[in-house]
C-alpha positions, 0 to 999 in steps of 0.5 A: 904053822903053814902059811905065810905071817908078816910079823912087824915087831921090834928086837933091843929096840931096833925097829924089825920084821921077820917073813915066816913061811909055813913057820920057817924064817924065810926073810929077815929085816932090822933096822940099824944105825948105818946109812938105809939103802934108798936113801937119797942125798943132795952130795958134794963131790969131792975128790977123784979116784984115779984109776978107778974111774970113781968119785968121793962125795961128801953128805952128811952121813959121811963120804959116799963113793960114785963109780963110772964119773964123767964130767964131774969135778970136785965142788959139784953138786948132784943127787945120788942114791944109797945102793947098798950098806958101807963095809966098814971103813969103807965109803957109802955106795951110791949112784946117780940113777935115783929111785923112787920104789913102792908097793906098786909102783917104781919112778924112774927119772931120766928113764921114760915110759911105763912098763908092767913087771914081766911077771904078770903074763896076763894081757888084758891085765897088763893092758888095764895096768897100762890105761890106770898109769897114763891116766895118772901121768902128765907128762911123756918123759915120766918113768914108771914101772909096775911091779908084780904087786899090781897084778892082783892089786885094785886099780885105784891103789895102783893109781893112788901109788903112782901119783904118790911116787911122781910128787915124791919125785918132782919134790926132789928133783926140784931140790938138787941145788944146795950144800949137802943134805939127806933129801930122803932117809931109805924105808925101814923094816916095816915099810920094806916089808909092806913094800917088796913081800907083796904076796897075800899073807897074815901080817901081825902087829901086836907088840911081843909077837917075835916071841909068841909066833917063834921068831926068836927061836928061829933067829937063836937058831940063825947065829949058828952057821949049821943049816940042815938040809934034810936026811942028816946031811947039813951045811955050814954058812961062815963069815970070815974078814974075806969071805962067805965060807959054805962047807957042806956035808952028806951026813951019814949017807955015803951012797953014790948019789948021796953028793948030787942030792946034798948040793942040790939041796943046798942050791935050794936052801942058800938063799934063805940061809944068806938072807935071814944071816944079812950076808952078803959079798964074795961066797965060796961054795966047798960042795959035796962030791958029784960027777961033773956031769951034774954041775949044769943041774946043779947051777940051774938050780941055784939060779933058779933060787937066787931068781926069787931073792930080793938081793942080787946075787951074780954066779961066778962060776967053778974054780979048779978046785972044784969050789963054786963061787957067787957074788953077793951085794952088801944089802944088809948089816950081817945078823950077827953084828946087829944081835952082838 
């Protein structure tokens, strides 16, 4: 089916939602038992990290890691925010530059004033975006940004958004004294989905619909680590303890330019397959066979791909080997933990 479907649907009783672009899994969120990214928590500290510059803290979801600690001492309390999933064994990520995200709209506290995504150029539109917020805000310290999702968005969403997210905040901010608590739980699957795929698209609802609408199949298809990329040519995308391996191949297509065409290819195709698999962390890329005259192209195009995704994801650059490596935030729990 051409288009885009936003299917909300639950899989083994865990809350779920499945993007799908001209029927292809683009996007996959399912809820789990760790610790949401988002989630805001009136912590504890505990204990310092030396030489790392970093903090334990205590919630109630278990110890929480703060890096790039000044002035805190075991016993403080402060508020902090889940960045990202804990790997296991490890400490929940958090930071103490609290975020409140929807739709339209982003509140950040101790960041003042009002800027509009740099994705919506028009300027008149920019201008009316910036009269609906400070018709809302109250106060000249508030920080917000309006994301692209406004551009196309009715003036009194947005307005209604802010609003919304400014009282969550003060609501907050105003609960920082007291022993550890999880002030607020980060959104799940279907409120991410309404949240960050903005753009205009089908949304099904209806109980079943991951089997009727093939996104069973396509996550049958996304446990296996091949991903086609087209004329024969493939690559495979491997968890190990250390790492994300991606070993590609041409196929049977050995001509000169065959290598050049493959990387390109998977440059294009290495977000989704990372996304809809919830991988994440340091990625080692076993590319093809290209003349190193074409490695410019080839980590434009990659950029340009990772400047589309949700998860930031940093290109590290060659190795002497040859491979290429990227670092990837731990976002998501992997695929192939939450389907076992």
């Amino acid at each position: 089916m051409n288009g885009r479907q936003i299917i909300l649907d639950h899989i083994e009783g865990r809350e779920a939602a499945a993007l799908m672009v001209d029927g292809q899994l683009d996007d996959l969120l399912i809820d789990s038992d760790m610790p949401r990214p988002g989630t805001i928590y009136r912590a504890v500290a505990d204990r310092p990290v030396k030489g790392q510059g970093g903090m334990f803290l205590k919630t109630p979801d278990g110890m929480a890691f703060l890096r790039q600690v000044k002035g805190l001492a075991p016993g403080d309390v402060l508020l902090v925010q889940a960045t990202g999933l804990a790997e296991p064994g490890k400490a929940i990520p958090v930071t103490q530059k609290v975020l409140f995200k929807s739709r339209y709209a982003i509140v950040t506290p101790g960041a003042p004033g009002v800027n509009v995504s740099r994705s919506i150029r028009e300027e008149e539109r920019r201008d009316a975006l910036l009269g609906v917020a400070h018709g809302v805000v109250e106060t000249p310290d508030a920080g917000i940004i309006l994301r692209s999702a406004c551009a196309e968005a009715d003036d009194a969403d947005v307005a209604e958004d802010i609003a919304a997210m400014l009282d969550l905040a003060e609501q907050v901010l105003a609960d920082a004294d007291g022993p550890a608590e999880k002030l607020i739980d980060g959104d799940g699957p279907h409120v991410a989905a309404w949240r960050d795929w903005s753009e205009p698209a089908e949304v099904v609802t209806e109980a079943g619909s991951f089997n009727t609408h093939g996104v069973l199949d396509a996550l049958e298809a996304a446990q296996g680590a091949q991903v086609s990329l087209g004329g024969g040519a493939y690559m495979y995308v491997e968890p190990t303890r250390a790492l994300v391996a991606v070993d590609v191949n041409t196929g049977k297509d050995t001509s000169p330019a065959a290598g050049t065409k493959t990387n390109f290819a998977v440059a294009k195709a290495l977000p989704r397959a990372l996304r809809v698999r919830g991988l994440g962390g340091q990625i080692v890329l076993d590319l093809a066979p290209m003349p190193k005259k074409d490695r410019r192209g080839f980590e434009s195009t990659l950029r340009a791909a990772f400047k589309r995704d949700t998860i930031d994801t940093a290109l590290v650059g060659w190795t002497p080997l040859g491979h290429f490596e990227l670092q990837r935030k731990n976002a998501r729990v992997p695929l192939a933990e939450l389907l076992n």
